[in-house]
C-alpha positions in Angstrom: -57.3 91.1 -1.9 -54.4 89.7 0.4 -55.8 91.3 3.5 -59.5 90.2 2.7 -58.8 86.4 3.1 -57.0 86.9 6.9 -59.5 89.2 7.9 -62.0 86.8 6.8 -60.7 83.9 8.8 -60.5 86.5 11.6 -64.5 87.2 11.5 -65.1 83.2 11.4 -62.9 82.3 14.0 -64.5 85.2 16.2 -68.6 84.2 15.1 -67.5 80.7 16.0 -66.3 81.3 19.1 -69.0 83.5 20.5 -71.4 80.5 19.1 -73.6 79.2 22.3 -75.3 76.3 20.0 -74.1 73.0 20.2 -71.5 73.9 23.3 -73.4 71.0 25.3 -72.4 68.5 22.0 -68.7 69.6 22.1 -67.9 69.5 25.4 -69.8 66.0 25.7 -67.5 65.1 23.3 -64.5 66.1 25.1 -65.4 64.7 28.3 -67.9 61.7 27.4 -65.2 59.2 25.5 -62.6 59.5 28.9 -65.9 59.3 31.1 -67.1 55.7 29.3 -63.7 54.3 29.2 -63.6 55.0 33.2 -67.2 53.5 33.2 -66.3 50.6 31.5 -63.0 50.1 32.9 -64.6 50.2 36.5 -67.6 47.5 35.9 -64.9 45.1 34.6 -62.5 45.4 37.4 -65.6 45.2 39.6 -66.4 42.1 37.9 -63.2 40.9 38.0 -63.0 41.3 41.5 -66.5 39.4 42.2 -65.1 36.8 39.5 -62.1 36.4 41.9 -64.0 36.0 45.5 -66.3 33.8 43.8 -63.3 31.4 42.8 -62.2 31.9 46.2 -65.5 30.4 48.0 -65.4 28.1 46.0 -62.2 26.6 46.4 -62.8 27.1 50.3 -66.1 24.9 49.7 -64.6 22.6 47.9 -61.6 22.1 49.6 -63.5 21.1 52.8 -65.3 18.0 50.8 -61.6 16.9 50.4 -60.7 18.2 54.3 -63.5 16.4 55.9 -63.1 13.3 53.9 -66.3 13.4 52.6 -65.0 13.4 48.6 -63.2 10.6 49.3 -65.7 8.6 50.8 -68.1 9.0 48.0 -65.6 8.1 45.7 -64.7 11.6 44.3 -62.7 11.4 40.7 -61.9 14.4 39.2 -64.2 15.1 37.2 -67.0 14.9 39.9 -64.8 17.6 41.8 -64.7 19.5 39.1 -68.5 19.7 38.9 -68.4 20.6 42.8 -66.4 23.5 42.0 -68.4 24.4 38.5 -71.7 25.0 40.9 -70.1 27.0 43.1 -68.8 29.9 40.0 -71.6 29.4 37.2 -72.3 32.9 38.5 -68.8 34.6 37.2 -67.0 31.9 35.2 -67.7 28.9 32.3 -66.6 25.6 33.3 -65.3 25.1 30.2 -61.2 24.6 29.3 -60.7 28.5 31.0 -60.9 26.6 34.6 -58.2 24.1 35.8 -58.0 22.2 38.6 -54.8 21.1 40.6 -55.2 18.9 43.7 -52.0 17.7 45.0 -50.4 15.9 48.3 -47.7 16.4 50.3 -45.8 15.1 53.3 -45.3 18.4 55.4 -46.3 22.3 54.8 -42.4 23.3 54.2 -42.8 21.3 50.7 -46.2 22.5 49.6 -45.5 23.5 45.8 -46.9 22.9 42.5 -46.0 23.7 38.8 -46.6 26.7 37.2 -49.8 26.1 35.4 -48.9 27.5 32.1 -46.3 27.7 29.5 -44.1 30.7 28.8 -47.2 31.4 25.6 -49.6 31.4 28.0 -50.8 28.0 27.5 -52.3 25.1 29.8 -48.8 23.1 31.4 -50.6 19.5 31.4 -49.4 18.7 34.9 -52.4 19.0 36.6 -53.4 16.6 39.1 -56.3 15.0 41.6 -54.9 13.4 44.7 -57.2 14.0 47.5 -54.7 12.6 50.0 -56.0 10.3 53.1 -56.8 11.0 56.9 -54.3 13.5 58.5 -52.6 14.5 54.6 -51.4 17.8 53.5 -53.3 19.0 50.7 -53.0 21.5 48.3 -56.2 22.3 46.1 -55.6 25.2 43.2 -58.3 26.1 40.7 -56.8 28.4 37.8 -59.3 30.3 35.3 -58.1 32.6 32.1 -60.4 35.4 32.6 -60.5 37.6 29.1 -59.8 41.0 29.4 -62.7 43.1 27.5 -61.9 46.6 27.8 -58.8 47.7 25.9 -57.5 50.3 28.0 -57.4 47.6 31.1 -55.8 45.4 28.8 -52.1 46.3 29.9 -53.1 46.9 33.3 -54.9 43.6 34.2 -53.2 41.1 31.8 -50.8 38.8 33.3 -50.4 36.5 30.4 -49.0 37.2 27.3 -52.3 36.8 25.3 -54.2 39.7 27.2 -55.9 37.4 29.5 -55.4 37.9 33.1 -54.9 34.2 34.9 -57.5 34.0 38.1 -55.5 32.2 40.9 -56.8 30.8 44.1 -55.3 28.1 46.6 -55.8 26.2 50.3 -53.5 24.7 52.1 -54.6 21.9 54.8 -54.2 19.0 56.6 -57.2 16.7 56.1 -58.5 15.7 59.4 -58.9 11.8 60.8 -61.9 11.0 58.6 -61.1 7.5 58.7 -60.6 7.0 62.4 -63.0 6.4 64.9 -62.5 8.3 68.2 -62.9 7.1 71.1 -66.4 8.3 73.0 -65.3 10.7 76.7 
C-alpha cells in the first residue's frame, strides 16, 4: 500500500505534464502579469514625459509675456499669470493646488536662486512669489506640479518626494528686454 501512493503521484505528475490543454492559459499567466506591468509602466512614463515638455512650453510661453513686457503692461497679478500658464497644460495637468508658481527678480545671473519649493514632508514651502521685474531685469519664472505616481512598480523609480509623487520642475532664466523705452528710429 506504501508503494501505491508514490507511484500514484508518479502517474499524475507524468499525465499532467504531457497535458496540451490549457498550455496557452499557463504560459499567459506566466508571461501576461510582467507584460502589463511593462505596458503600464511605459504609458505612464510616456505621459510623464509629455506632462513634463508640456510644463516646459508653457513656461517658455509664459515667460515671454513677462520678457516682452507685455504682462506688465496689462497689469498682470498673479493670479492672471497663473491662468496664462493653466491654458497652456489643461492637456497633461489640473490647475488646481498640484501647480505652483514662482516668479522672482534679481540684480545679475550669478544670484539667480530661489527656495526649495517644499518641506522635508513633501509639502508646499509658502514662499512663492510674483515679481515680474521692469525693463532690462533678471527674471526667474518656475512653475512646480506634484504629478501622482499611478503604477506601483514606477512608484520607487519616479518618486522624488516622500509621498510617492514625483515633483515636475521647469524654469527660465532672462533678462526682460527695454519694454519701456522708446528707441530711437535709424
Amino acid at each position: 500500500m506504501k508503494q501505491a501512493r508514490p507511484r500514484f503521484r508518479w502517474l499524475f505528475f507524468r499525465r499532467f505534464a504531457r497535458e496540451q490543454r490549457g498550455v496557452a492559459a499557463v504560459e499567459f499567466a506566466f508571461v501576461g502579469l510582467p507584460f502589463l506591468f511593462l505596458l503600464f509602466g511605459t504609458v505612464e512614463a510616456s505621459l510623464l514625459f509629455f506632462a513634463q515638455q508640456t510644463l516646459d512650453n508653457a513656461v517658455i510661453d509664459t515667460g515671454r509675456l513677462i520678457r516682452t513686457g507685455q504682462a506688465q503692461s496689462q497689469g498682470f497679478n498673479e493670479q492672471q499669470f497663473r491662468q496664462e500658464v493653466c491654458n497652456r497644460v489643461t492637456m497633461f495637468l489640473n490647475c488646481d493646488a498640484r501647480l505652483q508658481i514662482d516668479v522672482r527678480t534679481f540684480a545679475n545671473f550669478g544670484g539667480v536662486n530661489g527656495p526649495t519649493p517644499v518641506d522635508g514632508n513633501g509639502d508646499w514651502n509658502d514662499q512663492f512669489q510674483y515679481d515680474p521685474g521692469g525693463p532690462g531685469d533678471i527674471v526667474l519664472v518656475r512653475v512646480f506640479y506634484k504629478w501622482n505616481v499611478i503604477t506601483a512598480m514606477l512608484v520607487q523609480a519616479l518618486q522624488n518626494l516622500p509621498n510617492g509623487e514625483h515633483m515636475l520642475t521647469s524654469a527660465a532664466a532672462f533678462r526682460n528686454e527695454p519694454f519701456g523705452a522708446i528707441l530711437p528710429n535709424p
